[in-house]
N, C-alpha and C positions, 0 to 999 in steps of 0.2 A: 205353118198353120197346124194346130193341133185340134182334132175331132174325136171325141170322146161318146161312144156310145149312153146310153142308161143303163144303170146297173142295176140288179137285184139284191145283190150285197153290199156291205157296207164299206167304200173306198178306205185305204189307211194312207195313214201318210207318209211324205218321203221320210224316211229311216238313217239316218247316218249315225254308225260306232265307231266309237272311240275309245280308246286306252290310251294309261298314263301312270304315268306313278304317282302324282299326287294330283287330284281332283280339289278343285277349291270352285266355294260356292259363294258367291258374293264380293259386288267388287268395289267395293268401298274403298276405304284406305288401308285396313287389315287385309282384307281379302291381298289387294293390289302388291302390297308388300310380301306379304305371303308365297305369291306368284312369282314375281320379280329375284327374290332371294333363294327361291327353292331352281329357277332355270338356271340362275347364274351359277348355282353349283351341281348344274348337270341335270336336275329331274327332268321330265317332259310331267307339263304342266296344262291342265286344261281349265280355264278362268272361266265360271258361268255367273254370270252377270244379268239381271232381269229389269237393265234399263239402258237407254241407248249410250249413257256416257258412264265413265269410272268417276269416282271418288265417293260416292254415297253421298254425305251431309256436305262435304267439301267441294260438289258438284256445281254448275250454273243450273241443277234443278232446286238446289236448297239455297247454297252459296252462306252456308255457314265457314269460318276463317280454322286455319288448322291450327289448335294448340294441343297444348301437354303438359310437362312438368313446368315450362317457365311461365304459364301463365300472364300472360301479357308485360311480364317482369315486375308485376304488381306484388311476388312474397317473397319468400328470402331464399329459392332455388338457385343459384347463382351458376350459370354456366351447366344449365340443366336441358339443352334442349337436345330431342333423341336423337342419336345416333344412325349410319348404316341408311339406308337407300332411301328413309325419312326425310332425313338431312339432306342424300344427295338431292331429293325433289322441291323441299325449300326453296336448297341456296341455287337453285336452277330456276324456281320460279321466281327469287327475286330478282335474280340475276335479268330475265327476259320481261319480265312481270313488274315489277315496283310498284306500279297503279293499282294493283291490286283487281284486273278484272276478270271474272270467274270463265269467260269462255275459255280464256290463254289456260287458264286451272287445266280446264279439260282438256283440251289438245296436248297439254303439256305430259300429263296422265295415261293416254292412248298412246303417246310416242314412248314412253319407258316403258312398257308392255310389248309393242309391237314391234320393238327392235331387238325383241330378246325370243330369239328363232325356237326355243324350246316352249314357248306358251302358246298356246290356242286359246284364244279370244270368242267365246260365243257373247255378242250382245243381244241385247232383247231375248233373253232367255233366260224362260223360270223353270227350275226345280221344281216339279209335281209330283215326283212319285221315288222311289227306290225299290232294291230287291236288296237282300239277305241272304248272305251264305250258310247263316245260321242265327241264333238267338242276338248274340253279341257282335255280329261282323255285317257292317255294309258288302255290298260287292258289288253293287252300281247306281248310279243317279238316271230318273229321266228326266229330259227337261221339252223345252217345248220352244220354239222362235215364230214369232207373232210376222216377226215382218218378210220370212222366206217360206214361211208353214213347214220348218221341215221340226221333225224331232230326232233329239241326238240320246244315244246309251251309250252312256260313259261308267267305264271301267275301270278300277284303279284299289292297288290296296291299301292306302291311304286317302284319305280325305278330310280335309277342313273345311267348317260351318262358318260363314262369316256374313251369313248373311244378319244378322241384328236380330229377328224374329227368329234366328233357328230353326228353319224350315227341316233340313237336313237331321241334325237332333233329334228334330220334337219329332217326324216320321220313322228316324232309326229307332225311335224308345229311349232317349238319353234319358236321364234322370236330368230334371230342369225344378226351378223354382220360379213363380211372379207371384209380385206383390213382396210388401217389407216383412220380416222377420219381427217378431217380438224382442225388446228389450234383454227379456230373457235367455232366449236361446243362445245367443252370444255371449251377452253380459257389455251390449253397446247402449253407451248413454245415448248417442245420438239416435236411436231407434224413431220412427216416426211415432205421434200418436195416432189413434183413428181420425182423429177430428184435421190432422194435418194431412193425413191421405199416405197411401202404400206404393203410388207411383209418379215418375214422371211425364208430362205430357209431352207432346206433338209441338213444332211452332210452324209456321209460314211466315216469312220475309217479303218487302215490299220493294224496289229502289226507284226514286222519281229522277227526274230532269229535268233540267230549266231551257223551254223553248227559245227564250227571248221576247215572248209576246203573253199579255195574258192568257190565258188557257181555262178555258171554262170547264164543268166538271156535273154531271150528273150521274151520282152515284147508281146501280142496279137495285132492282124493290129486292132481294133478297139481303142487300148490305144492314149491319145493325143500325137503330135508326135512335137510340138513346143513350151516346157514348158514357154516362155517367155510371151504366153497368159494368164499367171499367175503374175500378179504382182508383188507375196510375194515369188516367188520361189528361190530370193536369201537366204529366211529365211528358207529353208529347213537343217532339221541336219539329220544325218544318223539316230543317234539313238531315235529321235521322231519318237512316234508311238499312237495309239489310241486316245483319246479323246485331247491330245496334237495338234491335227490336227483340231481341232474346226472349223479351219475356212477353210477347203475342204467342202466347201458350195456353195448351189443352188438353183435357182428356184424360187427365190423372186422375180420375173416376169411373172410366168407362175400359172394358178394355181394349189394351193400346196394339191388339193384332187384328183382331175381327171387326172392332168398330173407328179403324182408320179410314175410311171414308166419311161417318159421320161427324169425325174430329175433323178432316177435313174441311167439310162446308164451314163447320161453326167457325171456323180458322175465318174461312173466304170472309163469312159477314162480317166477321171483325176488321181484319184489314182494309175491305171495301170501305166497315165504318168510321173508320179512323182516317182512312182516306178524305171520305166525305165532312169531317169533323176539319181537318187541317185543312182545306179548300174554302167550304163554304161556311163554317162558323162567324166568321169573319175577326176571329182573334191570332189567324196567322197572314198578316197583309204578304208578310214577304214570300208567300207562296202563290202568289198571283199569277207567276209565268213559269209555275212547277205542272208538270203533266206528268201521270201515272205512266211512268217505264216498264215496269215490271211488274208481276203479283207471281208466288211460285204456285208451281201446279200441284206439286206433291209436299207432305210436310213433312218437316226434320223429325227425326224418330229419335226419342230419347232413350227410353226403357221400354221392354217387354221381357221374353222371355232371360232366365239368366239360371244355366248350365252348370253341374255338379263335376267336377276333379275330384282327384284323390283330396283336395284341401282346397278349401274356401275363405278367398281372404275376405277379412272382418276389418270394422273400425281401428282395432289395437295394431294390427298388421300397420295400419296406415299413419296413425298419428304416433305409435312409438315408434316406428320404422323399426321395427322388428327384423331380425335379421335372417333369412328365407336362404339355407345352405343350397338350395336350388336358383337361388336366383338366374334368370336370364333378362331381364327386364326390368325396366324400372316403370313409378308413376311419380306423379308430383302437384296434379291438379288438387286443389281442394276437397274436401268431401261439399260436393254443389247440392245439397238439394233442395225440393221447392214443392209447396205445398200444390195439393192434388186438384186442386178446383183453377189453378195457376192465371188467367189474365184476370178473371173476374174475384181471385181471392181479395177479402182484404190486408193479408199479411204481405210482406217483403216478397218480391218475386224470387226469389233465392237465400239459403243461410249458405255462406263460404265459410270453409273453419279447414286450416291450415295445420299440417304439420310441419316443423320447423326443419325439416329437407327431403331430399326426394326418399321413398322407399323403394325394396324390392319386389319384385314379382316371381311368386315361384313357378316351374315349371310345370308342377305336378297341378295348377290352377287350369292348364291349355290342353285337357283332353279330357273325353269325357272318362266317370268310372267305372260306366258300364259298357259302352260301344269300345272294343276293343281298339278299332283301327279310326277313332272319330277326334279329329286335334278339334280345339272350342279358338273360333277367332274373332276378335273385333271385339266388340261390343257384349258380348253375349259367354264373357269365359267366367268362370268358378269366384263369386264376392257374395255376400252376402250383399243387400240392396245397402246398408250406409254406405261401407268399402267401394261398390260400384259408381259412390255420386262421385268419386275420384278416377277410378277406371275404365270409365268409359269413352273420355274424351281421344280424338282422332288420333293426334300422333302418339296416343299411351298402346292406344289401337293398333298401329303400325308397327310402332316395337314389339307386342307383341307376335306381330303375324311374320317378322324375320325368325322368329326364335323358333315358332311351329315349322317353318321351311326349313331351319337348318337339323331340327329334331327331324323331322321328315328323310332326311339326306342321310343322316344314321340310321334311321330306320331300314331305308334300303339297304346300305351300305353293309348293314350287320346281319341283314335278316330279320328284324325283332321289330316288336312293338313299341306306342308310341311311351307304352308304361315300363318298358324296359330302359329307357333312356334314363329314368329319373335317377339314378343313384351310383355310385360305385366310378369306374373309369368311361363308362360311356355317355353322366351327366359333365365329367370334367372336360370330356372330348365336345362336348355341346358348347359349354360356356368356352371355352378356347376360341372354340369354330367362329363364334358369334364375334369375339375381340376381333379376331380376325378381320373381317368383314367391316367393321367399326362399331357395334352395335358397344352401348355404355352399360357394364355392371356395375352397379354401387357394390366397393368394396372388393374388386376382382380385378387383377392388372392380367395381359397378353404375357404369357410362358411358352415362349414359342425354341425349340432346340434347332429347329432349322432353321431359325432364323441367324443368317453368316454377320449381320451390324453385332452381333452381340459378341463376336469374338473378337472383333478389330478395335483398333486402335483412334480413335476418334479425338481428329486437335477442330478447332476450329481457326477462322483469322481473327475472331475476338469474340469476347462473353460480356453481356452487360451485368456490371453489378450494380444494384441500386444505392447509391448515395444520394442521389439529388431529382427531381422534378423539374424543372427551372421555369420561373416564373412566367407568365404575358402581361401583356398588359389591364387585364380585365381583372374586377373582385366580384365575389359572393356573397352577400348580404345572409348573414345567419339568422334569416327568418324563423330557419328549420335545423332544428341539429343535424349535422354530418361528419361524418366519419371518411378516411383511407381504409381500406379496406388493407393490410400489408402481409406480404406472405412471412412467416416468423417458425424458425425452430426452435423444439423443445428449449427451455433454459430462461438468460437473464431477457428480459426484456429489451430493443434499444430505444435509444434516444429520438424524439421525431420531433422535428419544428417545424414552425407553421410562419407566414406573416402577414400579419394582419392590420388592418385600419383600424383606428378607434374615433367613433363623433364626439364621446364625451367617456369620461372617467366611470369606469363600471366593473363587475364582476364575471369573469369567464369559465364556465364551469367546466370542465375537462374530465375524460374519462380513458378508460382504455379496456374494453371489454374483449372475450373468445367466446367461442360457443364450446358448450359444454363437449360436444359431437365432436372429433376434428374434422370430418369430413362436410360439417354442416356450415352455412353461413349465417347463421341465425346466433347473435351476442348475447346470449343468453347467460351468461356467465363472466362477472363482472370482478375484473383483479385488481384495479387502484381508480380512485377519484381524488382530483382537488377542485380549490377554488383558484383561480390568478386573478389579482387586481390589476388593473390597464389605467393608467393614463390617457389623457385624447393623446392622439398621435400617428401618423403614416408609417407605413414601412417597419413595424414593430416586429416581431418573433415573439415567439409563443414555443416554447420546449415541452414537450410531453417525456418529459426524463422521470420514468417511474420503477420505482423499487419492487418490482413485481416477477413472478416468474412464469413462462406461460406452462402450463403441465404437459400439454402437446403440439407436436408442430401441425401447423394450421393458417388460418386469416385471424390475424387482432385487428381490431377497429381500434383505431385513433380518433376519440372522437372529440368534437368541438362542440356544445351542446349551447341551443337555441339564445340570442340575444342579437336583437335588433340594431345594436350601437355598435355591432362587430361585423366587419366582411375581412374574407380570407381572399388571399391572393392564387390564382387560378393557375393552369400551366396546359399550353398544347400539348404537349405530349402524350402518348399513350402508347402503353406495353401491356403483352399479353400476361393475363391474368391479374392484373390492373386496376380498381376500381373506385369510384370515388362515390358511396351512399349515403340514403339522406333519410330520416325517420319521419316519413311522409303519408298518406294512405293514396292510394290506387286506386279509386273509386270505380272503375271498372270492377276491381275485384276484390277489395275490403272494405267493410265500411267505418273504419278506423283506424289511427295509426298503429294502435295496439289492439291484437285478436284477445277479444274479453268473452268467452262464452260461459253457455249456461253452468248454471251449478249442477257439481253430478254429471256432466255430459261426457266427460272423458276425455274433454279435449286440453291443450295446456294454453296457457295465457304469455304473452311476447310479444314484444314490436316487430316492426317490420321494416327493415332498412336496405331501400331499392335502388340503384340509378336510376340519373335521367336516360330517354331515349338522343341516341342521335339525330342529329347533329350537337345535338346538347351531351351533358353528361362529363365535363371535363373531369380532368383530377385536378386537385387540390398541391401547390408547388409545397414542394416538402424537402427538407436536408434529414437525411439521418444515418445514423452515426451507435454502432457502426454499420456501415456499408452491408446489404442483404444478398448472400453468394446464394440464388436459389436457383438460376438461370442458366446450369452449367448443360454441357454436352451429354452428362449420363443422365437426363432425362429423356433422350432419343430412344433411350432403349430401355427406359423403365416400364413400358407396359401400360401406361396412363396415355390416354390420347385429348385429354381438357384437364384443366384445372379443375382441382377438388381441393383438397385440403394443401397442395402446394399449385404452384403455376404449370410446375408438368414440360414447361416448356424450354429448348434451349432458344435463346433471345442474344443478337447480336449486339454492338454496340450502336449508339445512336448516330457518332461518327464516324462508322466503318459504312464508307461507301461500294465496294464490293465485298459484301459477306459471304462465306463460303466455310466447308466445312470438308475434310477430309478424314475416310477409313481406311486405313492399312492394316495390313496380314502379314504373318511373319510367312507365312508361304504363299502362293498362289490358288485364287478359289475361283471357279466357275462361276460366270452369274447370268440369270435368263430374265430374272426379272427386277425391278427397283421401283418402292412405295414409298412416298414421304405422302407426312399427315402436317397438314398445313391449320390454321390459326382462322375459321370461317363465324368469328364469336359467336361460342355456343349458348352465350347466354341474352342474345337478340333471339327475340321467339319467331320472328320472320310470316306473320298471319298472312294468309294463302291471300287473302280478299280483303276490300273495302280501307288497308290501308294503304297511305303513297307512304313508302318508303324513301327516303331522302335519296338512298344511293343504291344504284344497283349490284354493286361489289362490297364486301366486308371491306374494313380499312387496313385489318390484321393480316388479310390474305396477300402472299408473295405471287405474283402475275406471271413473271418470267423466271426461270431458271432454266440450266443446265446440269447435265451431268457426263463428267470426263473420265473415260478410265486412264492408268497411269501411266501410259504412253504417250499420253494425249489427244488422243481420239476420242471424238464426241460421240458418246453411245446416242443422245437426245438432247433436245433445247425446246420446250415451251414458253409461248410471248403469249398467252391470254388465258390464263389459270385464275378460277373462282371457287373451286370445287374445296371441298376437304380435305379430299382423299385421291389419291393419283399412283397409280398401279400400273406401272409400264413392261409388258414384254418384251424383250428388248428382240431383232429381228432373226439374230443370232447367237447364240449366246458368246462372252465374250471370258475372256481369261486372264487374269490379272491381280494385281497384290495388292491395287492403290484406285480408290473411288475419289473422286473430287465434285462435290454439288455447292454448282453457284447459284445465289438468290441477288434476286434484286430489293432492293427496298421497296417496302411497298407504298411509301407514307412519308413526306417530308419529314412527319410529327409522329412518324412508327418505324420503329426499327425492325430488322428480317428477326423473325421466330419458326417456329419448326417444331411440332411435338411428337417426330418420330420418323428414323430413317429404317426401314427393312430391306433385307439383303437375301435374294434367293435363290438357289440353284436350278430349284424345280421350276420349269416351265408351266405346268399349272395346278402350280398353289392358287388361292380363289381369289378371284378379281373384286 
């Protein structure tokens, strides 16, 4: 029992400090990653978070779906999804997840945080105040806990803002921007006008469920009660629910820090009314035994405040994918943005306009330029507001928030700031760090000297080289042009045949296109066309034997372009870096098969040529001649960890039923640790929510293997591998002149691949 006299003075509250090396504020998905990347290499991290769960918008308070550069595989990013503890939380949430349901999100979320002993985890806990060591220099955050009443001073000479509204920032004095930029000051076509609005709104998400029984429905008197104030309300379907509802949007007139509560309500009436429009209109019968599940409490934050770097990227950063000698990060989402009156406008609830592959992020974007010691994370780092309709989204998010943690880790590490990192040996020591770890640079491969696989000798028991596809029994009706997507070196072209059915006697138009980019997948550049005349007939071939040269090694499309009287013959098989696309639109995310935008906008005009998702999405049976050696063992140790401009990967053969691969040394090397980067398709976007995923495991990913040193003793053997990335210390370190890693296939119809063995003496180089 506790008995508390009256007091004259005014009580304080319980008090707890704290110190750390890096302070991170907000715990979204930047935040989170931020956190997670900076313990793993040692910081003591203190994560303040000002709601009871992690993810921010990826939350079961929003239950927005996490994308980024792949974009629901709707543009022509190709094996573009991020990198590093992003990817590990994906492919761990599909892997447990597939159903897509947002609570598993969250727990999944609090368990990658809280099993990494250097974070301190404050939930329910807002940032109110700071102190100043001087003009330029944080030197601590207060925050405040609603559900223990205690307040914590946290100390730290580093700290990142990731909270979205920059709380942190805007009280340290960062220098910040809201609202869109004029046309002029960039020199962006895409600039909004007034009449289209300077920001984006708020949204609130709904999800129903079907009782089994009818379910009656009496809307609340605050719901809207004349859905016609809605533009798009003819597009309402019963069973849309959640993030499908995107554009239940607000508030891109008001502003979006101070008057999110009243964006809020107006949110509530809508979806109440839209609710009450789908129930009792009586134009959705099949909603008779749906009963409202959910409404969210708080709304998904698009845009507010947005934070000044040394450099700000802009529209041209994005669409010409400019080349940022800083890069640690990449984007790839469109530039999204959506007019400022957003449910109630009557224009398109969004314009997407695509760059034809991902870009870079520079470094000098992730700190402010005037708070010395302040990294910019999430949502809220250095663009100008076009650049941002691209930079915003989560997993661009999270990539960035590794790059602030491993800049962070130099900074300790050297003593210096977060603007000392940008240039010279200690920006190259950053982008290395990041390889390391797995995070993806456009343009940048892993230069690692300690790394011992680069000195050894590397056979494998066999190398696939591609001559052939081999057929099933299923065709493809060329409704739609498609292309082989084939990896090809500089030089003559080869030869690709196809075989095809024909119903009746017709013309086949054939192409064989590159992208201008090598690194891009966008066929924007076109090097031979003909016609071929067909006969009716089964089982026919079709040669793409063209006199052409590619200028760089890259992806050529072989394409077979649209005719109804034609289907191509199909083939189970599938090998990494592999693809079989189709010049189709993505209606989630274009609204065209060709991006045709305005005149003057600055944007470039192209098709869009995507896979199917799995279970779908074969390749196309193909002989060709000659035979493609891309697949060999020195891509282990080329520094590329996905396909880009080649497959990157060493690939076994399709009939080698124990694949394996061995390192030898001409002398004897110590090893304490062994990483292989395994095949988790980078170019499945893997959405946190609302979608069922067919399978819980990639089909690329090797499950079980071993590794033997060359005595024969088994340093290790894994039997339930899903992961990426796999980084083993081994218990003791072992001594030896001969590595042996055995895979098991993983796929009747996939053979073992591997895009990287590392070999290390140090016991801890970074996990």
């Amino acid at each position: 029992m506790e008995i508390s006299a009256p007091s004259e003075t005014k009580r304080a509250l319980k008090a707890v400090e704290l110190s750390c090396d890096l302070a991170v504020a907000g715990g979204g998905l930047g935040g989170v990653c931020t956190a997670i990347t900076a313990a793993r290499v040692g910081l003591k991290v203190v994560l303040v978070q000002d709601r009871p769960v992690l993810g921010g918008n990826s939350s079961s308070e929003v239950r927005l779906w996490v994308l980024g550069a792949t974009s629901h595989m709707g543009n022509n990013n190709r094996w573009a999804r991020e990198g590093g503890v992003i990817n590990e939380i994906l492919v761990e949430n599909m892997h447990r997840n597939p159903e897509g349901n947002a609570v598993l999100v969250d727990s999944l979320l609090l368990e990658f945080v809280v099993r990494e002993p250097n974070i301190t985890l404050l939930l329910n806990t807002a940032v109110y105040d700071l102190e100043k060591s001087d003009a330029d220099t944080i030197q601590s955050l207060r925050a405040f806990c609603s559900q223990n009443s205690t307040e914590y001073f946290v100390t730290a000479p580093l700290f990142s803002d990731s909270t979205g509204d920059g709380i942190v920032g805007f009280m340290a004095g960062a220098a910040f921007r809201m609202g869109a930029e004029s046309a002029e000051e960039f020199g962006e076509g895409m600039a909004p006008t007034e009449e289209y609005g300077e920001l984006l709104g708020h949204s609130i998400y709904f999800y129903s469920r079907n009782e089994g029984k009818p379910v009656r429905y009496v809307p609340p008197s605050f719901a809207l009660d004349d859905i016609t104030k809605i533009p798009r309300f003819r597009d309402l379907k019963a069973h849309h629910s959640g993030c499908w509802l995107w554009w239940i949007e607000y508030g891109g007139r008001l502003d979006t820090i101070h008057e999110t509560e009243t964006i809020k309500w107006e949110l509530w009436k809508v979806v109440y009314g839209v609710w009450n429009y789908i129930k009792n209109s009586g134009k959705f019968p099949e909603a008779e035994n749906l009963t409202l599940e959910w409404v969210g409490m708080i709304p998904g934050k698009r845009e507010s405040r947005r934070f000044e770097g040394d450099v700000m990227l802009t529209q041209q950063d994005v669409i010409e994918q400019r080349e940022q000698p800083d890069a640690v990060s990449f984007g790839g989402w469109s530039i999204d943005l959506h007019p400022a009156d957003g449910v109630f406008s009557e224009k398109p609830g969004c314009n997407q306009y695509h760059s034809k592959g991902v870009y870079g992020i520079p470094y000098r974007a992730l700190y402010s330029r005037n708070i010395k010691n302040l990294f910019l994370g999430g949502r809220l780092i250095s663009s100008s507001h076009v650049a941002f309709g691209s930079t915003r989204v989560m997993a661009t998010c999270a990539n960035n928030g590794q790059a602030v943690a491993m800049a962070a880790k130099l900074c300790r590490d050297h003593g210096c700031l977060p603007r000392d990192v940008a240039s010279g040996d200690r920006l190259i020591e950053l982008q290395q760090s990041l390889l390391k770890v797995g995070q993806h640079i456009p343009g940048s491969a892993l230069d690692d000297p300690t790394d011992l696989a680069r000195t050894a000798t590397i056979t494998a028991s066999s190398t696939f080289e591609l001559s052939e596809l081999k057929p099933n029994d299923q065709q493809r009706v060329l409704e739609d042009s498609w292309a082989m997507m084939l990896p090809v070196k500089q030089g003559n072209a080869p030869a690709v045949t196809f075989t095809v059915n024909v119903s009746e006697a017709t013309t086949l138009a054939v192409e064989l296109c590159a992208s201008s980019k090598p690194c891009n997948h966008t066929p924007d550049l076109s090097l031979a066309k003909r016609e071929i005349e067909l006969s009716a007939g089964e089982n026919q071939t079709v040669t793409l034997d063209f006199d052409a040269v590619f200028p760089h090694e890259g992806f050529a499309f072989y394409t077979l372009h649209a005719n109804p009287l034609i289907s191509v013959s199909l083939s189970d098989s599938r090998v990494s870096g592999l693809l079989a696309v189709t010049h189709q639109a993505h209606k989630a995310v274009v609204k065209s098969a060709v991006q045709t935008p305005p005149e003057n906008s600055g944007v470039d005009t192209f098709g869009f040529w995507t896979p199917l998702r799995r279970p779908g999405g074969e390749n196309m049976a193909v002989a060709i001649s000659p035979a493609l050696a891309v697949f060999e063992v020195s891509n282990l140790t080329n520094g590329v960890d996905r396909p880009v401009n080649q497959p990157n990967a060493w690939v076994a053969e399709f009939k080698d039923e124990s694949p394996s691969i061995e390192l030898t040394w001409s002398s004897p090397q110590t090893i304490s640790r062994v990483e292989l980067v395994f095949d988790t398709d980078a170019d499945h976007p893997m959405e946190s929510v609302l979608f069922n995923h067919p399978e819980r495991d990639v089909i690329f990913c090797v499950k079980e293997y071993r590794v033997i040193a060359g005595d024969g003793y088994e340093l290790f053997a894994i039997t339930d591998n899903h992961q990426t990335r796999r980084s083993h210390l081994l218990s003791e370190p072992v001594t030896t002149n001969q590595l042996r890693i055995e895979l098991t296939r993983p796929h009747t119809d996939v053979p073992a691949a591997l895009f990287a063995v590392r070999i290390h003496s140090n016991a801890e180089e970074v996990e």
